[in-house]
Each structure stands twice: as structure tokens, then as C-alpha cells.
C-alpha positions as CSV (number, residue, x, y, z in Angstrom):
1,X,94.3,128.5,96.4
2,X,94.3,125.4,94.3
3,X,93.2,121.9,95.8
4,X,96.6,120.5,95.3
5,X,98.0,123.3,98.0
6,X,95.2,122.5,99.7
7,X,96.1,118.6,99.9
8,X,99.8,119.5,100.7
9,X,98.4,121.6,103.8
10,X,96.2,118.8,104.9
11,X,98.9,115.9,104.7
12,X,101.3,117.9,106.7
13,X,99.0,118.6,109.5
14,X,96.9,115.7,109.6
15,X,99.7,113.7,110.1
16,X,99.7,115.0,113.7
17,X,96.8,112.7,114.2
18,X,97.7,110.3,112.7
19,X,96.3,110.6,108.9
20,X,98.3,108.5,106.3
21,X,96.8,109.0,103.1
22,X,95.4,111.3,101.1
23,X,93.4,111.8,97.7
24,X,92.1,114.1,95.2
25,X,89.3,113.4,93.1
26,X,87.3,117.0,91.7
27,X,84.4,115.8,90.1
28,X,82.0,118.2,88.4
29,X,78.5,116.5,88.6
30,X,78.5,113.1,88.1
31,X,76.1,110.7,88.6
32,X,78.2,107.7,90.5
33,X,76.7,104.1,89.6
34,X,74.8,102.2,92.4
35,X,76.5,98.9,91.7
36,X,76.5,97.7,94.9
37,X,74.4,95.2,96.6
38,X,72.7,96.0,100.2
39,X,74.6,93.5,102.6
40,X,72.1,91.8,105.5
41,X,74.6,93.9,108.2
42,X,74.0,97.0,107.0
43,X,75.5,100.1,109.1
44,X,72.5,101.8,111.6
45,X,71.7,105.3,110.7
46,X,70.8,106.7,114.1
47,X,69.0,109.6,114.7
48,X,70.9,113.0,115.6
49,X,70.4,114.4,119.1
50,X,67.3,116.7,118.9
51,X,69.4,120.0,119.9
52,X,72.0,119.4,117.8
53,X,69.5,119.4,115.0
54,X,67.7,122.8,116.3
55,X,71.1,123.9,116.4
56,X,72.6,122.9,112.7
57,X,68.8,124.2,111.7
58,X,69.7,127.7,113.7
59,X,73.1,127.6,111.7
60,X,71.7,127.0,108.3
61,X,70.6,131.0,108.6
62,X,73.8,131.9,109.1
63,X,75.6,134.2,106.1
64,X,79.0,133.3,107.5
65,X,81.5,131.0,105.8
66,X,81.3,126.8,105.8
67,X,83.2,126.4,108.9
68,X,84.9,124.3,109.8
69,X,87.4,125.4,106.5
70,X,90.6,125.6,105.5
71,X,91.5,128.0,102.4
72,X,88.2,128.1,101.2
73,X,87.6,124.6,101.2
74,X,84.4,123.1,103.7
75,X,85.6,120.2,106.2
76,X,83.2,117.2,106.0
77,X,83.7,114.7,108.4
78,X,84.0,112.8,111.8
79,X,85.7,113.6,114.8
80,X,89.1,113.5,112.3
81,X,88.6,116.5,110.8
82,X,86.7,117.7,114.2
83,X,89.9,117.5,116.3
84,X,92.0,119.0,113.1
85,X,90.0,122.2,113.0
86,X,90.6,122.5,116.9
87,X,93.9,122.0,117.3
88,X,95.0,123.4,114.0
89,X,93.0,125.6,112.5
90,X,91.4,126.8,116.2
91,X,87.7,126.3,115.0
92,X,86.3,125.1,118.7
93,X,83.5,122.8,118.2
94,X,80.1,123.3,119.8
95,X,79.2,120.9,122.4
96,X,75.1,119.8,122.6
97,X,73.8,117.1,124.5
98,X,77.1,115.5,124.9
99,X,77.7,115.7,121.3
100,X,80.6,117.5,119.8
101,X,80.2,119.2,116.4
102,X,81.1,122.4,113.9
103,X,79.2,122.5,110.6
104,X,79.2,119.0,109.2
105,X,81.9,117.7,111.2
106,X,80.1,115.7,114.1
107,X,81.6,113.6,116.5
108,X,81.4,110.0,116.4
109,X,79.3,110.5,112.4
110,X,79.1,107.4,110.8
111,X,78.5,107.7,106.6
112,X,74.9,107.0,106.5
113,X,74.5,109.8,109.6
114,X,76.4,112.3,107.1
115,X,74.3,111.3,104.0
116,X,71.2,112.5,106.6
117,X,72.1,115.8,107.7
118,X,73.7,117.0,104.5
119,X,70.3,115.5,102.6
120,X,68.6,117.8,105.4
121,X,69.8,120.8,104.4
122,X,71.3,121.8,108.6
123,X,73.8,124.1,106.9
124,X,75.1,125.4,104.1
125,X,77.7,123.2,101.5
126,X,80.4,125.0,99.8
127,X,81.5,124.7,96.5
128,X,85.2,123.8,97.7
129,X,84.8,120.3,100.0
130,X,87.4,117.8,101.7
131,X,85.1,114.6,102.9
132,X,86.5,112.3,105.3
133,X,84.4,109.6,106.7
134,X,84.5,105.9,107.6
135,X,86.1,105.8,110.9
136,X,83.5,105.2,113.0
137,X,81.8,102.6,110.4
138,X,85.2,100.5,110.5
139,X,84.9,100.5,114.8
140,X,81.5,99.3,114.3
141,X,82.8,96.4,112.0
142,X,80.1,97.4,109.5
143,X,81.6,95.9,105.8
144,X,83.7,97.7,102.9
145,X,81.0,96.8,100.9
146,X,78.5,99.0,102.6
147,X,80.8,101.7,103.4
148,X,81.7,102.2,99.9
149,X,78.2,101.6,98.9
150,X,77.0,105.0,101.0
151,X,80.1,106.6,100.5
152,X,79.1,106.7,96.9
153,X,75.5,108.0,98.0
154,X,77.5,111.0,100.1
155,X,79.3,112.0,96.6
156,X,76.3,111.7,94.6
157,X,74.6,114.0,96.5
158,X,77.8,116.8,97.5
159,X,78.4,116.3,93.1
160,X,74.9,118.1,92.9
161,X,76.1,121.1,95.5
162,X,79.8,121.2,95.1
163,X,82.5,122.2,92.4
164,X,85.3,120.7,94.0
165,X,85.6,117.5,96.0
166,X,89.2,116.5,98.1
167,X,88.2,112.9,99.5
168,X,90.7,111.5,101.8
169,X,91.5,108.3,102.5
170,X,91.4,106.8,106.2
171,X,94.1,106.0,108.2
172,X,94.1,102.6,110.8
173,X,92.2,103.1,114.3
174,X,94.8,102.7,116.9
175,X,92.8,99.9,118.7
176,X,92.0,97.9,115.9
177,X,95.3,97.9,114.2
178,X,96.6,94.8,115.1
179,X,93.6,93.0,113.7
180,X,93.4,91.4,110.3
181,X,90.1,91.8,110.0
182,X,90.4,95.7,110.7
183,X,93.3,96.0,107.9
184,X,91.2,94.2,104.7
185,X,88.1,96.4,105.3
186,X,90.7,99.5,105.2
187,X,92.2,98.7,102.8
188,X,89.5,97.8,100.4
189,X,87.7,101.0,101.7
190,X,90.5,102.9,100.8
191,X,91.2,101.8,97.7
192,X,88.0,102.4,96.4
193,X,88.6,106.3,97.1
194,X,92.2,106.0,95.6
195,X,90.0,104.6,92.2
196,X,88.2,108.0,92.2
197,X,91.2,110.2,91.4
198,X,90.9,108.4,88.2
199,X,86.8,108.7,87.6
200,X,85.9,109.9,84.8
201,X,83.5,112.9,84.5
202,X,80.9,110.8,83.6
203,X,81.5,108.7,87.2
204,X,82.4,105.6,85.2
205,X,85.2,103.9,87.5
């Protein structure tokens, strides 16, 4: 099944929890430019529960498909694509140490966390990906800047495993959404990952 089939199935569902936006970038490696500058406020990368890296370590043997997936393609994510593949695609997460995840889908993931655990090697990466993540930097009030600044260290690094990469876009957190502030780093997050449908293969924006 193709990625835009994919992408139709994804903006259908999604929208069931609230999802707004969605787009398609399939780059085939690239090397994205580090052309951002590290801001002083720079998001924390805390360290994963100690069982819940024993137990991505004990998956990484497994032979069995990504999970959680949809049509071949690997969901990367927060608790976003967590509470999708439970409600939709009835992939039950695994609970650890008060931690909720199922492959690379970990609840309450912030970017640089993902960046840690896929540089790790817990489990496997397909060669069909859909990335979502952000949320949980955005409640932290970390800035666009450094989102999109280790957002484009997560695609360096998934364009040196994967074929085919469907980044979505994020939509507002409910209890933020009627803050300004909330709404510009959104938006300028967003809009970064809208520019990427248009990246060249070389990853020249």
C-alpha cells in the first residue's frame, strides 16, 4: 500500500483525537543541514525508566513486525500515536514502571527522548515510518527553534534506516489552546514539517 493510502487512513482516524494536519515527505537518505543555533532553554533529555529500557532491549530480539503499524508502515511517536494504535488499530501498549509504551511509541516522549532510544538501537526501525512528535515539547514551553532543531536530528538519523518517512504535523493541546504563545510555537513548528514535502533529495529546504 502506497504512503498516500496510508496518509488518507491516518487523517480519517486521527481525527478522532483530535489530529488536524497531516504531511508527506519520503526522503531517501539525505543529510538534513544543522542550521540551527542551540537556544540557552534547551528541552531536557531525561533518562528512560530502567525497565522500560530492559524491556525495549528484550524486544529488539524480537523477529516480529515494527509494531505499533499500520499497512506496513512503523508508528513513531508520543502518546498520539500511542492512544491511536489502541483504540484503532487494537495494539495495547505495555505498561512499565508507570510508563506506557509499544515499540517507539512512549508515553509522555519528548524529541530529544526519541532521538535517544532510536540512536540506542531498543528495537527494530522499519523501512516504512510515520513520525509524530512535539507534543510534549510544546507543554513544556520548550522553543520552535529547538524543536525543529532535534526534529531534524530524528530525520537525519531514521534517513540512514528508513525508505519511507510520513511526518505529521501536530495538532493544538487542548489546554494550551487558548494561549498565544502556544499557537506561534505551533505553528512555526508545523510549518517547518509542511517545508519538508518539498525537500529536495539532497535535504536542501
Amino acid at each position: 500500500m502506497g504512503a498516500y493510502k496510508v496518509w488518507e487512513i491516518l487523517k480519517t482516524a486521527l481525527t478522532r483525537i483530535r489530529s488536524v494536519f497531516i504531511m508527506v515527505n519520503v526522503p531517501t537518505p539525505m543529510n538534513l543541514p544543522h542550521q540551527w543555533l542551540q537556544p540557552e532553554s534547551s528541552a531536557e533529555l531525561l533518562p528512560a525508566a530502567p525497565m522500560v529500557d530492559k524491556r525495549f532491549t528484550c524486544l529488539q530480539a524480537l523477529h516480529n513486525p515494527p509494531r505499533p503499524w499500520i499497512f506496513g508502515y512503523q508508528l513513531i511517536g508520543d502518546s498520539m500515536l500511542l492512544r491511536f494504535s489502541q483504540q484503532i488499530l487494537r495494539q495495547p501498549p505495555i505498561l512499565s514502571e508507570s510508563i506506557r509504551f509499544l515499540g517507539y511509541c512512549v508515553s509522555g516522549q519528548r524529541i530529544g527522548d526519541l532521538l535517544k532510544r532510536l540512536k540506542s538501537g531498543f528495537y527494530h526501525i522499519g523501512s516504512n515510518v510515520v513520525l509524530m512528535i512535539g507534543t510534549n515539547d510544546l507543554v513544556k514551553n520548550c522553543q520552535a527553534e529547538q524543536m525543529i532543531h532535534e526534529l531534524r536530528r530524528v530525520l537525519d538519523y531514521l534517513c540512514t534506516k528508513a525508505e519511507k518517512i510520513v511526518v505529521l504535523t501536530l495538532p493544538p493541546v487542548p489546554l494550551h489552546e487558548h494561549y498565544t504563545h502556544h499557537w506561534t510555537r505551533l505553528n512555526k513548528y508545523n510549518d517547518f514539517i509542511r517545508t519538508l514535502n518539498n525537500a529536495a533529495p539532497t535535504g536542501e529546504f
